[in-house]
C-alpha positions in Angstrom: 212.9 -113.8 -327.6 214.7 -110.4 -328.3 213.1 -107.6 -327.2 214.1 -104.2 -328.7 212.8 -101.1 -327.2 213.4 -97.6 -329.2 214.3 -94.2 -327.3 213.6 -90.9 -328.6 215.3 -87.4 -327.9 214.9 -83.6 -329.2 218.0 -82.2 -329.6 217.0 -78.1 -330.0 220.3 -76.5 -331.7 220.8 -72.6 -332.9 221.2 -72.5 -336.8 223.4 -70.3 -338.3 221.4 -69.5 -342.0 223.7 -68.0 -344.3 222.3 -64.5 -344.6 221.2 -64.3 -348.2 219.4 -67.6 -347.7 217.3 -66.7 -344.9 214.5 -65.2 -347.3 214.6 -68.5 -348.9 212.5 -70.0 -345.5 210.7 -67.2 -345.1 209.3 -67.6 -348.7 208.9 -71.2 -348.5 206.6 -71.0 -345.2 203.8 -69.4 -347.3 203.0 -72.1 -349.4 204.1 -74.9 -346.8 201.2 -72.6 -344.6 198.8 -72.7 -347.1 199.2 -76.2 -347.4 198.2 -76.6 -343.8 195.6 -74.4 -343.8 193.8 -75.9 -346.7 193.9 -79.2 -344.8 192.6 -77.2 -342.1 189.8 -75.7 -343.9 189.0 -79.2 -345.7 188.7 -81.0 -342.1 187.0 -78.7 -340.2 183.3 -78.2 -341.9 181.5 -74.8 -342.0 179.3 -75.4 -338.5 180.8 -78.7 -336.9 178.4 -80.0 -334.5 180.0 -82.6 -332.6 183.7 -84.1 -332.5 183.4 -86.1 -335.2 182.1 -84.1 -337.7 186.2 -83.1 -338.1 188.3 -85.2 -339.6 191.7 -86.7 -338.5 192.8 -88.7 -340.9 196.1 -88.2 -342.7 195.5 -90.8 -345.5 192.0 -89.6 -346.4 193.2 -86.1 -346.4 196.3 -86.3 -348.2 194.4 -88.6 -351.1 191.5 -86.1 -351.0 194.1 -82.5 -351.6 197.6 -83.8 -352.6 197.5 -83.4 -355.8 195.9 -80.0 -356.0 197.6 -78.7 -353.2 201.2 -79.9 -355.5 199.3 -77.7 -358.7 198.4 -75.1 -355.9 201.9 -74.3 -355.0 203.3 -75.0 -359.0 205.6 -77.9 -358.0 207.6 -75.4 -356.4 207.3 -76.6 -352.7 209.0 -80.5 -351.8 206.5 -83.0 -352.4 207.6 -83.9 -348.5 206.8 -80.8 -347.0 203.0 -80.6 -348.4 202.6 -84.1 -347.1 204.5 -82.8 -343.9 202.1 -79.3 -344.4 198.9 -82.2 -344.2 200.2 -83.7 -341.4 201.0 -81.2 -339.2 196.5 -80.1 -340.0 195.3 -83.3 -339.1 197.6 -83.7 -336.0 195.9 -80.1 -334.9 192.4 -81.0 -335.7 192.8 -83.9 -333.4 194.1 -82.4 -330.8 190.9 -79.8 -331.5 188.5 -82.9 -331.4 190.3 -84.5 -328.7 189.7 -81.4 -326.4 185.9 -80.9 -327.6 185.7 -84.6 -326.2 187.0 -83.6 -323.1 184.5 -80.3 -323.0 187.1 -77.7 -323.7 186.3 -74.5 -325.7 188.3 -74.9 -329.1 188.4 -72.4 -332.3 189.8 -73.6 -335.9 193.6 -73.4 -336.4 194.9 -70.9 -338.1 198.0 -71.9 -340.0 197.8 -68.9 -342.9 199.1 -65.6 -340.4 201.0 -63.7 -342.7 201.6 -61.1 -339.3 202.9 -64.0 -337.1 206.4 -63.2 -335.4 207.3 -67.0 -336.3 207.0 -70.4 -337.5 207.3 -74.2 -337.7 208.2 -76.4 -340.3 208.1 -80.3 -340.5 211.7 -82.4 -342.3 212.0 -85.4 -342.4 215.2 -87.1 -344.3 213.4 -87.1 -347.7 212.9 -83.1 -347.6 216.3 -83.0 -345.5 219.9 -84.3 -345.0 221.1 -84.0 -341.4 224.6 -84.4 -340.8 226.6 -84.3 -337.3 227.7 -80.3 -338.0 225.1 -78.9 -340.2 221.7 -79.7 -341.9 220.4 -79.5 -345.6 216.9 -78.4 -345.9 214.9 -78.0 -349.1 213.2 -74.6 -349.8 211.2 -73.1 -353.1 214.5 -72.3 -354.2 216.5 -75.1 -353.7 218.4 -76.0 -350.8 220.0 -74.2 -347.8 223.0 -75.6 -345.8 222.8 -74.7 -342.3 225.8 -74.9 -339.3 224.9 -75.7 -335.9 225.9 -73.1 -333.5 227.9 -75.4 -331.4 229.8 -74.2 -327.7 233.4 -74.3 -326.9 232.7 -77.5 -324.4 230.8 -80.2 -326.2 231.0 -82.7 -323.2 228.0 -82.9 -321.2 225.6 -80.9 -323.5 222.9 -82.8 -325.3 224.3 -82.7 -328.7 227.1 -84.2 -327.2 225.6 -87.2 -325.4 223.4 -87.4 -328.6 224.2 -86.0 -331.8 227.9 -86.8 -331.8 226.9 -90.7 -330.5 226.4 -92.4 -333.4 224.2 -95.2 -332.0 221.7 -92.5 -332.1 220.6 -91.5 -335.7 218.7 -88.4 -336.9 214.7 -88.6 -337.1 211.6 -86.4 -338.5 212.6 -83.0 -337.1 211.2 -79.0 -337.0 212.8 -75.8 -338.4 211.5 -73.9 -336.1 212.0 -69.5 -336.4 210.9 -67.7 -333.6 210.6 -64.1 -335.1 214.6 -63.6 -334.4 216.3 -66.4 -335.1 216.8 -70.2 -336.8 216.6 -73.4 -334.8 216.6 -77.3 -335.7 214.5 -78.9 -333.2 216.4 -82.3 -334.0 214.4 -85.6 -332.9 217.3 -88.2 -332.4 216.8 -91.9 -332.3 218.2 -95.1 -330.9 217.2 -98.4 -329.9 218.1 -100.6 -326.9 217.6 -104.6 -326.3 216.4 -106.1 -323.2 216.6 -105.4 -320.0 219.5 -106.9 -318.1 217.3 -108.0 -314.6 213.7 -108.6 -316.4 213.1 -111.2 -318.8 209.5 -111.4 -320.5 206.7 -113.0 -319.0 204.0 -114.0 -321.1 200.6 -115.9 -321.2 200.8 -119.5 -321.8 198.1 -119.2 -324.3 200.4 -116.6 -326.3 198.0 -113.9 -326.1 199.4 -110.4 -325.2 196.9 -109.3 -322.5 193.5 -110.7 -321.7 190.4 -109.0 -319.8 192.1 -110.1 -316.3 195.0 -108.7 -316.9 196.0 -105.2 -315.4 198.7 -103.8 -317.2 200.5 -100.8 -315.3 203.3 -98.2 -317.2 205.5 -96.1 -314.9 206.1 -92.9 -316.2 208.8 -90.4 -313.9 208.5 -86.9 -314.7 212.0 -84.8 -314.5 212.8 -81.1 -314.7 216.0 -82.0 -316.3 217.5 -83.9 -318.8 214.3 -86.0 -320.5 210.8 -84.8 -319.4 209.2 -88.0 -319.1 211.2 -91.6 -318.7 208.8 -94.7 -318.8 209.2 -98.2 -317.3 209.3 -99.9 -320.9 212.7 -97.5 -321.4 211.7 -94.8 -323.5 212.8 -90.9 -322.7 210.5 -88.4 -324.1 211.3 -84.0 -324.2 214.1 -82.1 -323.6 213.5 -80.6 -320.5 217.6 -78.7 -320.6 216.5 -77.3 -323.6 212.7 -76.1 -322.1 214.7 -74.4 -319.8 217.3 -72.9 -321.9 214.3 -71.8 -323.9 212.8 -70.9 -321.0 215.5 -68.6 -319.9 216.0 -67.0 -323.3 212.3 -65.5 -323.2 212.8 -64.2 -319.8 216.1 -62.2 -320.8 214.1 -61.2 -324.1 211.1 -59.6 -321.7 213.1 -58.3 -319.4 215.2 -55.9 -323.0 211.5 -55.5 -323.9 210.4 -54.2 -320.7 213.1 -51.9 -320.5 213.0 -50.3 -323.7 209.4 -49.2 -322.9 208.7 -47.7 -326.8 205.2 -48.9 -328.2 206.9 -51.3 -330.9 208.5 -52.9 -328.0 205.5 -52.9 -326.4 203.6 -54.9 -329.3 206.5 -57.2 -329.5 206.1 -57.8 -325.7 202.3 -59.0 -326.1 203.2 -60.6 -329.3 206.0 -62.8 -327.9 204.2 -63.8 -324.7 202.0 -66.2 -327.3 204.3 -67.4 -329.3 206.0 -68.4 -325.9 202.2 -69.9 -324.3 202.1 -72.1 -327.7 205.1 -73.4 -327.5 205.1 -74.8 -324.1 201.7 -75.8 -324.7 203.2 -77.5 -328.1 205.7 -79.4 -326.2 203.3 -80.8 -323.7 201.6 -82.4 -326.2 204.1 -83.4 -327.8 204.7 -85.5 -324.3 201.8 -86.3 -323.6 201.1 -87.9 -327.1 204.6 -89.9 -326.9 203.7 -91.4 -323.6 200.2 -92.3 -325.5 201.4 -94.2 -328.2 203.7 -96.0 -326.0 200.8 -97.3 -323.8 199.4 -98.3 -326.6 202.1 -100.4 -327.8 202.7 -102.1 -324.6 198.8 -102.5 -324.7 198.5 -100.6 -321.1 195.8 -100.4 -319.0 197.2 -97.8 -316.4 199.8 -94.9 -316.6 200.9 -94.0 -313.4 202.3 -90.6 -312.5 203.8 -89.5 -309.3 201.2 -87.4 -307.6 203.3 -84.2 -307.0 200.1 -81.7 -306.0 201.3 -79.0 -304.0 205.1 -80.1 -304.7 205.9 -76.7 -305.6 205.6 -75.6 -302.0 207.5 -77.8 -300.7 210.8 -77.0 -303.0 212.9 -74.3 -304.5 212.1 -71.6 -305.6 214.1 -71.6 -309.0 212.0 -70.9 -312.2 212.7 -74.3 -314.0 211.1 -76.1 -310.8 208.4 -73.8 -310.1 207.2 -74.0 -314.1 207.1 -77.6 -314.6 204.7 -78.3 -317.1 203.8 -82.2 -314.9 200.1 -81.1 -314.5 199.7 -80.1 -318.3 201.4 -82.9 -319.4 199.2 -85.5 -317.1 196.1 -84.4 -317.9 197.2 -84.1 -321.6 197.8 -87.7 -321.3 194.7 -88.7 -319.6 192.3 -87.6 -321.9 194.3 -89.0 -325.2 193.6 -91.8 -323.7 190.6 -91.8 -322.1 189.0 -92.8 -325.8 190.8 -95.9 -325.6 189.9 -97.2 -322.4 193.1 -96.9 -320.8 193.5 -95.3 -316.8 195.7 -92.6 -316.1 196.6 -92.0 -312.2 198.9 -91.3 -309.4 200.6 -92.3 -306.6 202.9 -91.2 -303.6 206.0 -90.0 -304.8 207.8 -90.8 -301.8 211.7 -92.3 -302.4 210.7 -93.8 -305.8 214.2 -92.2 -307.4 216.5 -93.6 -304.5 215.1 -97.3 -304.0 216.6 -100.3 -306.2 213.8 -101.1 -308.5 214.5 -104.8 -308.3 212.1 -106.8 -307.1 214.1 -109.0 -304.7 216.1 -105.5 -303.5 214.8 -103.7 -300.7 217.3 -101.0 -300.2 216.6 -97.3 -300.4 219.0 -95.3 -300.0 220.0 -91.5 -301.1 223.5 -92.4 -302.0 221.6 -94.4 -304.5 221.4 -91.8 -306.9 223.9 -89.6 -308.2 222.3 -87.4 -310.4 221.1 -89.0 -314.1 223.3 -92.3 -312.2 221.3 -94.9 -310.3 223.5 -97.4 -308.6 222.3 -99.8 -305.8 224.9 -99.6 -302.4 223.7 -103.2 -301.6 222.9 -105.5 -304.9 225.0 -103.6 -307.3 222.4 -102.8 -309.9 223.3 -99.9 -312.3 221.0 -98.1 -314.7 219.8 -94.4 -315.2 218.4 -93.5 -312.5 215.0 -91.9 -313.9 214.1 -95.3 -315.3 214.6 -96.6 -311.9 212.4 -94.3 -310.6 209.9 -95.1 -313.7 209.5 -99.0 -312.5 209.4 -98.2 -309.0 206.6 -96.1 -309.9 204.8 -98.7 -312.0 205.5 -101.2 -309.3 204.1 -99.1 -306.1 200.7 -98.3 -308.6 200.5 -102.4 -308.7 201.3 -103.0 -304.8 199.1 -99.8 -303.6 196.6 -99.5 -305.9 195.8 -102.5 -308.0 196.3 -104.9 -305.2 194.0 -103.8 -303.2 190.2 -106.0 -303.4 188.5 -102.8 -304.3 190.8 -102.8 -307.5 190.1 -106.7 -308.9 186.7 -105.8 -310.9 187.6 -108.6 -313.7 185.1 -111.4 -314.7 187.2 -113.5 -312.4 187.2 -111.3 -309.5 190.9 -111.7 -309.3 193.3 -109.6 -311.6 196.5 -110.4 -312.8 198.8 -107.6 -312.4 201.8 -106.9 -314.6 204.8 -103.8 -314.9 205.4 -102.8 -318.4 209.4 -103.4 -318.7 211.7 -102.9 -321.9 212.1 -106.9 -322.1 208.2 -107.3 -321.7 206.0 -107.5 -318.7 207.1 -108.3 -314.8 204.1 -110.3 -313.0 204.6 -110.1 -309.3 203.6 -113.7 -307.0 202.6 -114.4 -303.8 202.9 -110.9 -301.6 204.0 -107.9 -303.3 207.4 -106.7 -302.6 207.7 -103.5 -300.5 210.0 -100.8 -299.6 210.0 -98.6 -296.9 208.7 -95.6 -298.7 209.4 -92.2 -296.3 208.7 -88.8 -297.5 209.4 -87.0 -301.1 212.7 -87.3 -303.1 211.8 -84.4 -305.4 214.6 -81.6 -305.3 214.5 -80.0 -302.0 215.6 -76.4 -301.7 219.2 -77.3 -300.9 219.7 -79.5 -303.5 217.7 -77.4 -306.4 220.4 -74.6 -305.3 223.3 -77.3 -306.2 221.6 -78.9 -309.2 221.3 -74.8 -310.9 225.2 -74.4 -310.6 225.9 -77.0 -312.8 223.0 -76.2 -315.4 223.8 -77.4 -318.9 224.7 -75.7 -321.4 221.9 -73.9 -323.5 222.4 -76.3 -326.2 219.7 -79.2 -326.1 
């Protein structure tokens, strides 16, 4: 059987909005907000007294308001964009309800801020036409070409390796303005077949998993290129472009700071939560990707790397000591704690520079050239992040799940398997073991060689 497995990246590129159109957004973002907020107001009940008192789902909502919502705004706005307006409500709510679960203090989202310094808004291809240079996006009146603000050097920058590769094709994306200045937070998308070592292993009774079956997904958590890889293949966030962003809001305190008049002052405090939303935005945005993967591969672990304390032990550069790996865990862990599904760690030690075959046992720092994985004694190449994903699935199944404390089946005996783009790996007879030494996490020396060759804000 074929396996396909699909990959998804954000792409975040600088708009240039021709001037007079740039009032054309800001006009459309008032209905497209009250949209949201009336799905906001029709979810979330006057006194909710538990969780699910709010509601989450898109289909009742969108049959229950559509229609008035469309007579609300006069036709004007894209029938897309008030479906888009809905869905971006009921994705909030749950993440409200979600968090209530877990015992966290939550308030009502407030979509309709006329005094906000910015705003998101949801395209998908019906609502937009995304091209390889510049984007189409409909507005109340009519629609708005936009150019991407491109670099001299294309090579080695995100829209590079994905924008200009046409295996990957544009996806649902954001406009997003951020009080200043237009960007296309473009979701690219691509699909793979198997895996080349792996083939599937299933059940002789053609069921999928059954209640002895442990079911482990290795997720690797990076500071650069994608935020989270997986062991089934899938890359999730942008981190080059969290940093860029990153960097951008630094330089933009920094002018604030020194201009020292009260209007900067206000803009100061006013941009520091715009900034805290949006990291906090892009976590979930993580956290719920890695979710609905374990889902699909019906999971019943997710193991991270435990890096507690990691930041100690490394550089002192801002993009490794803001990682947002402990935001995005625990964001994970309680999505899908509802389901049943176990999120936890293990020792981090060499799982980027060991072969992640199963009948490899070398480990080795030469290994891995940055994003480049390639094995010194079998010869197995791949990226070297999805290495580091299965070797962190497998070490949760040899550590962890193999242990007698861990079989608490009906049968007393579990049988483990490694979520893998081709399907499942089920390890026999002793597990396979590497000799796992310290850390590979970027140490000092290396984080000062990894910031000189920092890509380029684009991505």
């Amino acid at each position: 059987m074929l396996y396909m497995v699909e990959s998804n990246r954000t792409v975040v590129i600088p708009l240039w909005v021709p001037e007079e159109s740039r009032s054309d957004f800001h006009q459309t973002i008032l209905p497209y907000a009250y949209c949201q907020q009336e799905a906001v107001n029709h979810c979330w009940p006057d006194t909710p007294k538990q969780p699910d008192d709010l509601q989450t789902s898109k289909r009742d909502v969108e049959d229950a308001l559509y229609d008035r919502l469309r007579e609300d705004t006069n036709e004007q706005l894209h029938s897309n964009l008030v479906q888009k307006a809905i869905k971006d409500a009921t994705s909030a709510i749950s993440s409200c309800k979600t968090s209530w679960e877990n015992g966290d203090r939550i308030s009502k989202p407030d979509f309709y801020d006329r005094d906000r310094a910015g705003y998101t808004m949801t395209y998908d291809k019906r609502a937009a036409t995304y091209g390889r240079y510049e984007a189409t996006l409909s507005t109340l009146n009519g629609t708005v070409t936009c150019r991407y603000e491109l670099p001299a050097e294309l090579e080695g920058t995100p829209y590079g390796e994905y924008v200009l590769d046409k295996r990957w094709s544009f996806s649902t994306s954001k406009l997003v303005f951020d009080g200043d200045r237009f960007w296309l937070h473009a979701v690219m998308q691509r699909q793979f077949r198997d895996d080349p070592v792996y083939t599937p292993q299933t059940d002789e009774s053609g069921s999928d998993t059954h209640e002895d079956t442990h079911r482990v997904l290795g997720v690797d958590l990076n500071v650069d290129g994608a935020t989270a890889v997986t062991s089934t293949g899938q890359f999730y966030g942008n981190a080059d472009a969290l940093n860029a962003y990153r960097s951008e809001q630094e330089q933009l305190r920094g002018e604030l700071q020194q201009t020292g008049t009260r209007s900067a002052h206000l803009r100061f405090q006013q941009r520091r939560g715009v900034e805290w939303r949006y990291y906090d935005q892009y976590a979930h945005h993580v956290a719920n990707s890695i979710k609905q993967e374990a889902l699909r591969v019906r999971a019943t672990h997710v193991a991270f790397e435990n890096l507690t304390r990691i930041r100690k032990r490394i550089s002192n550069l801002p993009k490794f000591q803001q990682w947002l790996f402990k935001k995005v865990r625990k964001y994970t862990e309680y999505k899908l704690e509802r389901s049943g599904v176990t999120v936890d760690t293990t020792k981090p030690a060499h799982t980027s520079q060991a072969c992640s075959r199963t009948d490899c046992d070398c480990v080795d720092e030469d290994n891995r050239d940055g994003k480049h994985f390639e094995c010194l004694e079998c010869g197995y190449t791949v990226n070297s992040d999805y290495n580091a994903a299965k070797n962190i699935g497998f070490r949760y199944l040899c550590e962890e799940l193999s242990s007698p404390a861990s079989r608490t089946c009906s049968s007393g005996q579990a049988t483990s398997q490694l979520a893998l783009v081709s399907g499942t790996l089920s390890p026999t007879g002793d597990f396979a073991e590497h000799e796992w030494v310290s850390t590979d996490k970027p140490h000092p020396q290396q984080a000062s060689e990894s910031s000189d060759s920092e890509r380029s804000r684009v991505g």
